[in-house]
Backbone as CSV, one residue per row, in Angstrom:
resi,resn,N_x,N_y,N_z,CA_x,CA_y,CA_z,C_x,C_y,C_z
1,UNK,0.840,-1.172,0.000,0.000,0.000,0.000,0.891,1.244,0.000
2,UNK,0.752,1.968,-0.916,1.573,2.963,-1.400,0.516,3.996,-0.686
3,UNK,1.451,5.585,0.067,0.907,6.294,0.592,0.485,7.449,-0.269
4,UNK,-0.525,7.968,-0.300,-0.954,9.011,-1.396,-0.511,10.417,-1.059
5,UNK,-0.765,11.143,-1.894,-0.647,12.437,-1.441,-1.268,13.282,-0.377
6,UNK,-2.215,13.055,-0.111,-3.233,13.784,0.802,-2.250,12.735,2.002
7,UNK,-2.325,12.012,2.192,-1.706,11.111,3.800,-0.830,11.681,3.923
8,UNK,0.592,11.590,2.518,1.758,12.050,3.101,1.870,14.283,3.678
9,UNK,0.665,14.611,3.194,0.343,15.882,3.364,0.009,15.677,5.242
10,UNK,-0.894,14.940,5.283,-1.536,14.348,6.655,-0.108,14.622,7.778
11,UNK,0.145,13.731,7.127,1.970,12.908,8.171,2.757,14.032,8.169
12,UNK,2.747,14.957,7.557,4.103,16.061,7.312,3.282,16.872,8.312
13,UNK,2.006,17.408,8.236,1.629,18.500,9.093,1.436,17.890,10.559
14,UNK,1.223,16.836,10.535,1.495,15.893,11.857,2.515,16.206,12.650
15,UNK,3.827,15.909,11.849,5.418,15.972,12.206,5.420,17.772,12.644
16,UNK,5.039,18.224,11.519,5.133,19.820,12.189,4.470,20.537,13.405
17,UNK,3.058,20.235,13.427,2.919,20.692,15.050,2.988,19.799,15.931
18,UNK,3.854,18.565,16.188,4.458,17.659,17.226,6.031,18.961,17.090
19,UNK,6.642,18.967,16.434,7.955,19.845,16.555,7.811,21.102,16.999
20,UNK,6.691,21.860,16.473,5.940,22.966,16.993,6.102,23.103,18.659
21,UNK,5.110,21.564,19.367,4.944,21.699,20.262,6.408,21.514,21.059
22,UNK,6.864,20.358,20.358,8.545,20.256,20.777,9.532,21.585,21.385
23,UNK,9.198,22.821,20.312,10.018,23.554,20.157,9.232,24.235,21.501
24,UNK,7.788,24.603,21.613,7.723,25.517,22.532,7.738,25.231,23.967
25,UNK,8.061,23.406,24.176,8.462,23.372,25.134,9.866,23.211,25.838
26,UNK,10.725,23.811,24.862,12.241,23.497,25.209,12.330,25.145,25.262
27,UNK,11.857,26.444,24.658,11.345,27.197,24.922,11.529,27.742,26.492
28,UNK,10.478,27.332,26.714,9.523,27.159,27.806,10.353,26.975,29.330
29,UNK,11.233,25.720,28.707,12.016,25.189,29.618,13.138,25.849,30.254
30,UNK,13.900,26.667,28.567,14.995,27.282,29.041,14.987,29.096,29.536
31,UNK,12.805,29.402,29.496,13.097,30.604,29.729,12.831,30.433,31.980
32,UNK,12.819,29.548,32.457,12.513,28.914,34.123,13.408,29.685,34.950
33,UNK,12.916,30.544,35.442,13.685,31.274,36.534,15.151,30.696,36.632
34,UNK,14.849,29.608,37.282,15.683,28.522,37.846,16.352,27.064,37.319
35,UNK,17.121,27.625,36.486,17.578,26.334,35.539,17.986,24.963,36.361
36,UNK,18.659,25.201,37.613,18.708,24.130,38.518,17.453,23.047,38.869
37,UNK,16.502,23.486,38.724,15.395,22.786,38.735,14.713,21.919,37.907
38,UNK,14.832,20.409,37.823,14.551,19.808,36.873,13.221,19.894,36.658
39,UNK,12.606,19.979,35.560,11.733,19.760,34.639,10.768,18.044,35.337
40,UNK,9.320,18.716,35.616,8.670,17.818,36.319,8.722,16.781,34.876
41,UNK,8.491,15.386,36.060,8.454,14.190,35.022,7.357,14.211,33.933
42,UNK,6.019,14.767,34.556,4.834,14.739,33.068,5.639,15.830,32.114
43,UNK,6.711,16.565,32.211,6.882,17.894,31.347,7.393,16.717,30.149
44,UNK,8.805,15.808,31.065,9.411,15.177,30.087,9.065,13.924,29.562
45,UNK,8.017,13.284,30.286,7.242,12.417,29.190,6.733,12.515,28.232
46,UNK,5.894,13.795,28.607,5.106,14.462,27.133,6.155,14.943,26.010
47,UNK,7.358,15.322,26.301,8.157,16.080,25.233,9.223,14.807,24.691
48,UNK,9.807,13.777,25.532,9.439,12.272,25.017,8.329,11.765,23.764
49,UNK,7.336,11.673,24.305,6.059,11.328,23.299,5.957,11.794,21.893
50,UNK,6.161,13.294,22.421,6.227,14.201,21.297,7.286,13.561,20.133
51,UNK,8.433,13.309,20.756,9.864,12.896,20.036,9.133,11.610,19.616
52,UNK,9.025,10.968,20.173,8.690,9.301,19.595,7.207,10.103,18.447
53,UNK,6.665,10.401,18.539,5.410,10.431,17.983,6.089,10.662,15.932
54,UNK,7.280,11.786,16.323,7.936,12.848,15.321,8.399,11.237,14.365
55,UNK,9.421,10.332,15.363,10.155,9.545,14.880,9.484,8.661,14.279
56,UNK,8.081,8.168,14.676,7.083,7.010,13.872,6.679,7.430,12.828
57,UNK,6.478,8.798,12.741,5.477,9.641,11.295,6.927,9.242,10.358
58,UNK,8.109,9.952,10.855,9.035,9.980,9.705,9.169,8.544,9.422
59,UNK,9.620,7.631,10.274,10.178,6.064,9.889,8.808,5.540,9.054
60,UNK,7.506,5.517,8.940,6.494,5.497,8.518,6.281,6.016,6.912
61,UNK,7.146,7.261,6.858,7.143,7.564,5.935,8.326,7.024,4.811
62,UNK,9.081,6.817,5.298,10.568,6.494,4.952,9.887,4.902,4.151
63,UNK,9.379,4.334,5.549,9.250,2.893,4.913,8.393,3.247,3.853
64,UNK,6.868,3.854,3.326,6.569,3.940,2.343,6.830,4.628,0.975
65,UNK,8.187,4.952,0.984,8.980,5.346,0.000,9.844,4.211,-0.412
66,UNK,10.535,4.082,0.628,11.213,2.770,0.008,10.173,1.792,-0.603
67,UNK,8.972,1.341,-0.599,8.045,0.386,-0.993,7.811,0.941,-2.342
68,UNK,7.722,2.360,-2.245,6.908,3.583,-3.594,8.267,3.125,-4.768
């Protein structure tokens, strides 16, 4: 199953506001009063997720090119 245009349109704007959100929470992170202070664990699961979420769209895509 070859991915069409509209999906791979789908998957790209996917990847972009997961990086979006990526970006505004590293942002976020480095504007913290207090840089000594680690970053609560839900901050870095979610920005985790985010990363894994980025890495499945692309490897996803990758594999249906190589197939294309």
């Amino acid at each position: 199953m070859e991915l069409d245009l509209d999906e791979s349109s789908l998957a790209i704007g996917r990847i972009e506001r997961a990086l979006s959100r990526i970006e505004k929470a590293l942002a976020n992170a480095s504007t913290r009063t207090s840089p000594s202070v680690a970053e609560p664990a839900a901050d870095q699961s979610a920005l985790k997720a985010e990363v894994a979420a980025v890495i499945g769209e692309l490897d996803r895509l990758i594999a249906e090119a190589d197939r294309g």
